[in-house]
C-alpha positions in Angstrom: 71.3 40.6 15.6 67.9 42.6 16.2 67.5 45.6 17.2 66.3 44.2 20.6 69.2 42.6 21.4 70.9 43.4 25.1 73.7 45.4 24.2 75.7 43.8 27.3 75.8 40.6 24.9 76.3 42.4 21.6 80.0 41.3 21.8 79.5 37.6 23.0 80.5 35.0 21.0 79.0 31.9 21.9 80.3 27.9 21.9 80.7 26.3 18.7 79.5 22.8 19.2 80.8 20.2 17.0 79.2 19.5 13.7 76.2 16.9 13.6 75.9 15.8 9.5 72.7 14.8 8.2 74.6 12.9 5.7 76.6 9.9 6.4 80.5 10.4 7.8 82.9 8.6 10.0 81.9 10.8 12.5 85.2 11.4 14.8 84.4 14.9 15.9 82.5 14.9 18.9 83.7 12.5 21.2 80.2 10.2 21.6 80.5 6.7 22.2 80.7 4.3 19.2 78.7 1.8 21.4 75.1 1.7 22.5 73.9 2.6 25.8 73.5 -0.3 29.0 70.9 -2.6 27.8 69.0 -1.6 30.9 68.6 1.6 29.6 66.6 0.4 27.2 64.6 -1.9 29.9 64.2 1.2 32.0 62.1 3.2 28.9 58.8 1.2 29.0 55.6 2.3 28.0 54.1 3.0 31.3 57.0 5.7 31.6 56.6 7.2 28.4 52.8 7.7 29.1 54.1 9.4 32.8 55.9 12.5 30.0 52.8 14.2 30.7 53.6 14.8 34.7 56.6 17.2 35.6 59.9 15.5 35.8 61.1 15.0 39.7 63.2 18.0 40.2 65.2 16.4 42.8 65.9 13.6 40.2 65.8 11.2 42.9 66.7 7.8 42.2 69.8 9.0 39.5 71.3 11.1 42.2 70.9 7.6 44.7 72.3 5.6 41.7 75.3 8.1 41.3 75.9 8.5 44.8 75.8 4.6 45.5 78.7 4.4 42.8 81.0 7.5 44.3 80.2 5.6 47.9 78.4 9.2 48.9 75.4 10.5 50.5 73.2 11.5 47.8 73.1 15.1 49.5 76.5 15.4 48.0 74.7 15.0 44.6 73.6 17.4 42.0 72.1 16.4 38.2 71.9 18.3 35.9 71.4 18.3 31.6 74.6 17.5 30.9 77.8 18.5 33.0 77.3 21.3 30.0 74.1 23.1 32.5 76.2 22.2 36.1 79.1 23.7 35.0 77.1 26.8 34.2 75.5 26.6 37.2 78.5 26.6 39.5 80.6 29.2 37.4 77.3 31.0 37.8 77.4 30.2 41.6 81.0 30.9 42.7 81.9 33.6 40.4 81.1 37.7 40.2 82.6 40.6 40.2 84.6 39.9 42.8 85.6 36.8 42.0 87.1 36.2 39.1 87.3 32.6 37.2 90.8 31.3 36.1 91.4 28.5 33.6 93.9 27.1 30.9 94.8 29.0 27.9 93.7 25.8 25.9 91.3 23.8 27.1 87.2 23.5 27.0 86.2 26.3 24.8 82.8 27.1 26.8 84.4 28.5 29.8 85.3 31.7 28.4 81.8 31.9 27.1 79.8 31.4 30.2 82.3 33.9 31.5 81.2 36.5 28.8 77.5 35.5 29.7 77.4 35.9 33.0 79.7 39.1 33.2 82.6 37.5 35.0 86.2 38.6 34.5 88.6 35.9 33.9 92.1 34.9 34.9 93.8 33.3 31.5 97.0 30.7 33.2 99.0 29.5 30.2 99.8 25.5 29.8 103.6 24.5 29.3 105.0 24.0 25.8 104.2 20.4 26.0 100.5 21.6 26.6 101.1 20.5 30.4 99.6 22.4 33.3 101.2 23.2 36.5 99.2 23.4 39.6 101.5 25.7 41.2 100.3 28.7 38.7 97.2 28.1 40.9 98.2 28.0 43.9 97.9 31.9 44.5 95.2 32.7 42.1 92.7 33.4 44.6 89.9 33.4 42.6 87.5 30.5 41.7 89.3 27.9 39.5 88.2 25.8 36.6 90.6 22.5 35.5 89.2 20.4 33.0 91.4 17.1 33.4 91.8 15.3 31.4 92.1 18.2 29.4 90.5 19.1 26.4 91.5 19.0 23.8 94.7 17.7 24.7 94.3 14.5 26.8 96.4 15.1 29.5 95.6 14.6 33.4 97.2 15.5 36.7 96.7 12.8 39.2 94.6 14.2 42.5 97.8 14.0 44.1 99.1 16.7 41.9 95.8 18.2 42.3 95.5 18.5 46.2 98.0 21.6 46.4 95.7 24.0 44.8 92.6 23.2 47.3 94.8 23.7 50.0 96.5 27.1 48.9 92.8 28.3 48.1 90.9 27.1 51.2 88.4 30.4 50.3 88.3 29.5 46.8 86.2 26.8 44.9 88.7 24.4 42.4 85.8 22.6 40.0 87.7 19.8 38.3 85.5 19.1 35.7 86.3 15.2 34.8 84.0 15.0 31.6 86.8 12.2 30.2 88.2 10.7 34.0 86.4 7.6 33.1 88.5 6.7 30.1 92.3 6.1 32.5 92.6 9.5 34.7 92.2 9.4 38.5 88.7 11.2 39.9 89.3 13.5 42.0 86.2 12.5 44.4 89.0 10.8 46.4 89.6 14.4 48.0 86.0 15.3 48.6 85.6 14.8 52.0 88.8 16.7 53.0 88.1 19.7 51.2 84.8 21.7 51.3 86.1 23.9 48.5 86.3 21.1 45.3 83.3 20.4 42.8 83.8 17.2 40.7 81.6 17.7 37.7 80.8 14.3 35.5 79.0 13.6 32.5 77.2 10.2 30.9 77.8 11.6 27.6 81.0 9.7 27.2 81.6 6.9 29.3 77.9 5.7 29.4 76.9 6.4 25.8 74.2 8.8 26.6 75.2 12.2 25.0 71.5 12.6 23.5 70.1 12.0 27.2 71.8 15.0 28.3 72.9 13.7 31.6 75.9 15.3 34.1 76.2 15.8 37.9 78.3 17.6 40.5 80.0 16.0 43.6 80.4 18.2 46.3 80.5 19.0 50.0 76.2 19.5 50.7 77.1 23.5 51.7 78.5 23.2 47.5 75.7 21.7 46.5 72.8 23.4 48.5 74.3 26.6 46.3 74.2 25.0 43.4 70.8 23.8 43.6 69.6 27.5 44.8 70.9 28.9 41.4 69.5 25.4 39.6 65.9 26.5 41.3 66.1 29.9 40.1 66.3 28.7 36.9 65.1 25.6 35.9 64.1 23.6 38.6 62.8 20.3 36.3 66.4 20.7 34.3 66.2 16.5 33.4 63.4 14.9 31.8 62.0 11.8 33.1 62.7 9.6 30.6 67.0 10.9 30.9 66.3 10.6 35.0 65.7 6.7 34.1 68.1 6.1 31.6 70.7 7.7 33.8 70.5 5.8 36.8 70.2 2.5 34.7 72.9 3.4 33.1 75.1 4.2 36.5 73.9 1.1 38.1 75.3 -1.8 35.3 78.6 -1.1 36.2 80.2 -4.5 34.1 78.9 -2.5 30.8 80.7 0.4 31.7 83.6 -1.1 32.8 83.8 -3.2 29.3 83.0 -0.2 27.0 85.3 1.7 28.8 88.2 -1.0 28.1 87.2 -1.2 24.1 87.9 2.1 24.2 90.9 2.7 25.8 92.6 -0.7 23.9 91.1 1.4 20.4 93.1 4.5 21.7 96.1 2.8 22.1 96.2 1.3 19.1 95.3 3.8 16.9 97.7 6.2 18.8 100.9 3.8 17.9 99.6 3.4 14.1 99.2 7.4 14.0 103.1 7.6 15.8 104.0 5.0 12.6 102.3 7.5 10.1 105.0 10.6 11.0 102.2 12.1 13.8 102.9 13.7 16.9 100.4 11.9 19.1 99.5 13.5 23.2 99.3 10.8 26.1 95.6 11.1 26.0 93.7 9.9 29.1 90.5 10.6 27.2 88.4 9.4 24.6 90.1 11.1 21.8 93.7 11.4 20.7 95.5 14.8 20.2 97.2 14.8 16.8 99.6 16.6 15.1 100.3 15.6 11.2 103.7 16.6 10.5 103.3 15.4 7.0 100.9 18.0 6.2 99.4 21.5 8.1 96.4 20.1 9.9 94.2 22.4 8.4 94.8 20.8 5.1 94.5 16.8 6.5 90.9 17.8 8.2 89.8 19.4 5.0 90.5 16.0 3.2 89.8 14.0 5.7 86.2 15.8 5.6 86.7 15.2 1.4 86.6 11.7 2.3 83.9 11.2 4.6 85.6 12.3 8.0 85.1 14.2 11.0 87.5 15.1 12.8 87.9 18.8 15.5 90.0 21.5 14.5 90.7 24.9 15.9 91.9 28.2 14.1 94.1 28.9 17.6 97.8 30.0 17.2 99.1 27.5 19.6 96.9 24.5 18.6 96.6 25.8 14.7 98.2 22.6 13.7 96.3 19.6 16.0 93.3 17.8 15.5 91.3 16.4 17.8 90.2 12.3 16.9 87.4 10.8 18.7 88.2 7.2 19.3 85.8 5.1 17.8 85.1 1.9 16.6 87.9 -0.4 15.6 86.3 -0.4 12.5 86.1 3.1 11.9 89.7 3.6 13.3 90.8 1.8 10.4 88.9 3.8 8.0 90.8 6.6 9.5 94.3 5.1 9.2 93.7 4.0 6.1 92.3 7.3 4.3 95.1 9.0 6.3 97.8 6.1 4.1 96.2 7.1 0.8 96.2 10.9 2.0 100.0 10.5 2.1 100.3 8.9 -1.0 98.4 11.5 -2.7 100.8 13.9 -1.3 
């Protein structure tokens, strides 16, 4: 830290992202896709849109906001993209939270929002999950404040269906609920169903998972226009051309082959299954992950020591030094090739042992 440093930050501690190896692993940390994005992605990168890099990027990113609203059945006014759901959850946390209005979230789930809360000076209301890791919307019911729910959770897996959802908005008509549905593509419910009942909930998205495109840096918000208009004022303030042309392109390709989707989507979810019953076979505690990833706990061993070994051996899996989740690792669902390179390094693990 220099000597130049804000000392309203001195204490922050920011995001660790997951490990990206130069070297070669079975890389099960991070939850990417193990497939390759639409094929009309790649049609949509041509040269004649590489040699348009030199011109701005359209801040209004167009055509990817007409492509995702065409899919949620939307006016693209209730549209915002941004880089990444990463920047638009900023931006609304940003937009709907000060010093007078706090931002409440789980006790274990996505381990940014404390740190844009940190950033951006805004106190924070801490709710505890259950012992199974479940949450209960009625602990935020009266937390009149702005609310963030990451569901499916991470890193646990588990979703509330909109249903179960609905209570909050309506106990917190003068509070914003963002339900930010970075894994809703892999089995949970979207809550975009509610959107035009309640002027209070932000749906936040990503293409990083479902549509293969982490490295594009693609995510959006769904939201009443009023939610959006204040999202795009803070979005303007700070980076108005937030996507590059090239992502722009490759997003709304992406959004528009809806078969590949769909089909990548199923690989995945069939992989999950099936790796989650071998893991149940091997002695593991195993969440019902709606996700991408499975939640894992390996009785056999602490699960400090089985993601150092599994790292010995070539594989990345996410771990956390937190009291409750000490124990759990977090497995990306990958190939059904590379599922089996997990299952069987976990076998010889145990033999070892």
């Amino acid at each position: 830290m220099s000597r130049f440093f804000t000392p309203a930050l001195s204490a922050l501690e920011p995001y660790t992202p997951g490990e990206q190896p130069r070297q070669r692993f079975v890389k099960l940390n991070t939850n990417e896709s193990p497939y390759p994005p639409s094929p009309m992605v790649r049609e949509a990168i041509t040269p004649e849109a590489v040699e348009r890099l030199r011109l701005y990027s359209d801040p209004a990113c167009t055509d990817l906001a007409a492509a995702i609203a065409e899919h949620c059945r939307l006016d693209p006014s209730w549209v915002m993209a941004g880089n990444g759901s990463d920047e638009v959850l900023a931006i609304a946390i940003r937009a709907f939270c000060g010093p007078d209005t706090p931002l409440a979230f789980a006790d274990i789930t996505y381990g940014f929002y404390p740190v844009w809360a940190a950033l951006f000076g805004i106190q924070t209301k801490i709710l505890p999950l259950a012992e199974d890791f479940s949450l209960s919307p009625a602990d935020y019911c009266g937390v009149g404040c702005t609310a963030v729910i990451a569901n499916p959770n991470a890193p646990t897996g588990l979703a509330l269906t909109p249903g179960q959802l609905e209570p909050i908005l309506q106990a917190n008509p003068n509070n914003v609920l963002i339900v930010d549905e970075a894994y809703v593509d892999f089995g949970a419910e979207s809550c975009r169903c509610l959107l035009d009942r309640y002027d209070n909930l932000l749906v936040v998205q990503t293409f990083s998972k479902s549509r293969s495109l982490a490295g594009g840096r693609v995510g959006f918000a769904l939201g009443h226009p009023a939610l959006i208009a204040d999202l795009n004022r803070v979005r303007f303030s700070l980076n108005p051309y937030n996507l590059n042309s090239l992502s722009i392109l490759a997003g709304a390709a992406s959004m528009r082959d809806e078969a590949y989707f769909s089909a990548c989507c199923a690989r995945i979810r069939a992989t999950r299954e099936k790796t989650a019953a071998a893991l149940v076979q091997r002695g593991c505690t195993v969440t019902d992950s709606l996700a991408n990833f499975l939640f894992v706990r390996p009785n056999r061993m602490p699960g400090r020591a089985l993601f150092a070994r599994l790292r010995e051996n070539g594989i990345l899996v996410r771990r956390w030094d937190a009291p409750r989740i000490a124990d759990w690792l977090r497995i990306t669902v990958g190939s059904e090739e590379e599922m089996q390179i997990l299952l069987d390094t976990i076998d010889r693990i145990w033999k070892e042992n």
